[in-house]
N, C-alpha and C positions, 0 to 999 in steps of 0.2 A: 552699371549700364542698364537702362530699361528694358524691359521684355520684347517692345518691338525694334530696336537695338539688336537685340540678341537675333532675334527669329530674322531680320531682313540678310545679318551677316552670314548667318545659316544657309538661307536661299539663295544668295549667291553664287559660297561657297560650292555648295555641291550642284546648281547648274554648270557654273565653269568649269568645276572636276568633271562633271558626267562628260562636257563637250569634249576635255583637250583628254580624255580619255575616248573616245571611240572613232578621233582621228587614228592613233596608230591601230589600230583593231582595219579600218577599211584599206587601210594602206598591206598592211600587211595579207586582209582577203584579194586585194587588186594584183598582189605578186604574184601571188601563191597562183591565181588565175589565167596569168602572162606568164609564167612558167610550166605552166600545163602540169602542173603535178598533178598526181592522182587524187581523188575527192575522198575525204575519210567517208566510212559507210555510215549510213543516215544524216550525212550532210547536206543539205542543199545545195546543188551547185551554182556558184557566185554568176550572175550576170554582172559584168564591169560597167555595163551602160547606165544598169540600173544604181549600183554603187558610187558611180560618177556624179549620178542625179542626184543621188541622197549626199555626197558630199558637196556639189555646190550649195545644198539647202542651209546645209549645217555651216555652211560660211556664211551665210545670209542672218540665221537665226545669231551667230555669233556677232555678227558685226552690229544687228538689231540690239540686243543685252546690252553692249557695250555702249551704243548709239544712249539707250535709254536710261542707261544706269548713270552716266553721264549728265545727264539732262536730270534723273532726280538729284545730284550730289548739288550742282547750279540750282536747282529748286530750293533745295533747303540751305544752300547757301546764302540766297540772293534775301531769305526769309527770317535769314539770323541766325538759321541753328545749325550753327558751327558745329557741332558736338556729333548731330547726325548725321553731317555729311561728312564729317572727319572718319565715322566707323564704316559706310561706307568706303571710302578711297583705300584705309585698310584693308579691307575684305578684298579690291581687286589687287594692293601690295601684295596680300600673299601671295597670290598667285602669279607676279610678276614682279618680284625682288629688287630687278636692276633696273624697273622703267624709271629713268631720271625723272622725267615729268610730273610721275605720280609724287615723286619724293619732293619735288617742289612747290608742289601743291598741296604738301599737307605741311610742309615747312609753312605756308602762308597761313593755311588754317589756326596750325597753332597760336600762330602771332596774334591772331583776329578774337582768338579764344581769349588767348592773354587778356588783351585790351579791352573785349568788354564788358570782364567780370571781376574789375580793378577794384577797392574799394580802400579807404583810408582808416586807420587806428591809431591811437594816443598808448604808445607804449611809457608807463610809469616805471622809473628807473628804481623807486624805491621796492617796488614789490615784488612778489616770487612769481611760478611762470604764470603768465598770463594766458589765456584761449585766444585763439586767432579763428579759427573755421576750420570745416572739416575738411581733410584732402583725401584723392585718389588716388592706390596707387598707378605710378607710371603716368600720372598725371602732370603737366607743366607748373611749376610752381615758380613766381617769380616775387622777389619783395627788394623795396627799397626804401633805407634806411638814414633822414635826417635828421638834424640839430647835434644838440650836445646837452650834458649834464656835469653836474659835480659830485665827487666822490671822495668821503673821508674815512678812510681805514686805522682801526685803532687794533691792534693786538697786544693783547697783555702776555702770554706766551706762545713759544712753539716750539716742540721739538723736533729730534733731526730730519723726520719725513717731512719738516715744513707744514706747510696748508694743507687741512685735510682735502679727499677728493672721490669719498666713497659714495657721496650723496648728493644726486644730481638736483634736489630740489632747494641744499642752502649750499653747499660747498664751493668753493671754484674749481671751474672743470681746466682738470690740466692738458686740454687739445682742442681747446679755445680762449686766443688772446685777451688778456689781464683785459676787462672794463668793456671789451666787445659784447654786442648783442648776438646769441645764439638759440637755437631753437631746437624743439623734439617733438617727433611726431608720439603720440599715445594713443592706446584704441581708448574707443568711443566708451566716455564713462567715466575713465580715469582722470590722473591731472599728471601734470607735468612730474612730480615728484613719486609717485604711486612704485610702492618698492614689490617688486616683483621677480621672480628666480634671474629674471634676462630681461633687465630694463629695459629703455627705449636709451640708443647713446645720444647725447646732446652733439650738436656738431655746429660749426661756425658760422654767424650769416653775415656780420660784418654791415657796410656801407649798401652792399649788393648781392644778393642771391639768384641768381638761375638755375635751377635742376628740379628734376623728375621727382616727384615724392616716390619714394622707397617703401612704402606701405599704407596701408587704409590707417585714418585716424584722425586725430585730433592737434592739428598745428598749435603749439605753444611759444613764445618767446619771453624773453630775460635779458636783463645785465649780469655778465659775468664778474662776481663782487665775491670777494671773500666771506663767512661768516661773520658778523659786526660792523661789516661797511656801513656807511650812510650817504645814501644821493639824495639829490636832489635833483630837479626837472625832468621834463620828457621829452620824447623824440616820437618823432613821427613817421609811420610807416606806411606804406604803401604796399597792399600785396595784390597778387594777381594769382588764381589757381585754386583756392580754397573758397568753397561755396560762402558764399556771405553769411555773414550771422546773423538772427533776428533779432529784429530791433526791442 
């Protein structure tokens, strides 16, 4: 997230906290003043009129935020950048959980994310994991997977464990289907294979992937082929979510 990213969710935040905090603070001076309690010593004593006034204001300034904070999310909407106005809409989510609206306006966001930072790659069936881009996490990640390839498996032995599956950068991974295309995220640096105390686990992307990257890194993809397979051709993918790579 960019720095003014950061600072704009900041200032949101805590005008809306300050505001939907000193609603109950005046509500509760206005009782206490309509019930004639006694005034603690060195209190000022509450005028309700003037408390009144200061909470009409503060409904004004409130609906004003809103009004304008609004109008920036469509600003940088209208302007492409989806990404800015999606961290705003968050910023007022927090604070309002259950407004359906919001939640469906940033359901479109994402979609719009998606689609305009689509980009195509020649995935080679013959070789280990490949780099795709970088991803974020809790970021949307979408990829779509065609063609086909050929595949010749030769084993000279094996025993009773079968096919090994300690080593996610030649082995076949046994929690993704024989010959499917899968993928792992890596930090930034490493490669798909980089043995490490607590790997990255490879998980299945198949025909069609949609979900959230699970951590900061570096998207990788593969065929799922035993040690000594041989393919042939490539498939072509489509991904959505991971910063383009340079050319």
């Amino acid at each position: 997230m960019r720095r003014m990213d950061a600072w704009l969710m900041i200032v949101l935040i805590c005008c809306l906290a300050t505001m939907a905090a000193l609603a109950p603070v005046t509500h509760a001076q206005n009782s206490a003043a309509k019930s004639g309690g006694a005034a603690k010593p060195n209190v000022k004593k509450v005028n309700p009129l003037e408390v009144k006034r200061l909470d009409a204001r503060l409904d004004e300034v409130r609906e004003s935020f809103l009004r304008d904070t609004t109008n920036l999310i469509l600003s940088y909407e209208n302007l492409g950048q989806y990404e800015r106005a999606k961290t705003l809409l968050e910023s007022l989510q927090k604070l309002d959980p259950r407004n359906e609206p919001i939640k469906a306006k940033l359901g479109e966001l994402n979609a719009k994310i998606i689609d305009t930072n689509e980009f195509e790659v020649e995935l080679a069936t013959d070789e280990s994991w490949q780099p795709i881009g970088a991803v974020t996490k809790d970021r949307s990640l979408r990829i779509r997977v065609t063609g086909d390839y050929n595949v010749s498996i030769s084993l000279t032995s094996l025993g009773p464990d079968g096919l090994p599956t300690a080593n996610p950068a030649e082995d076949l991974m046994a929690n993704v289907p024989l010959g499917a295309v899968m993928g792992v995220i890596t930090p930034a640096g490493s490669t798909g294979g980089s043995q490490n105390d607590k790997p990255p686990r490879p998980f299945a992307v198949g025909a069609n992937f949609d979900k959230p990257a699970d951590r900061d890194g570096i998207l990788h993809l593969k065929v799922n082929v035993p040690p000594g397979a041989r393919c042939t051709g490539s498939l072509k993918v489509k991904v959505s979510g991971p910063d383009r790579p340079s050319p």
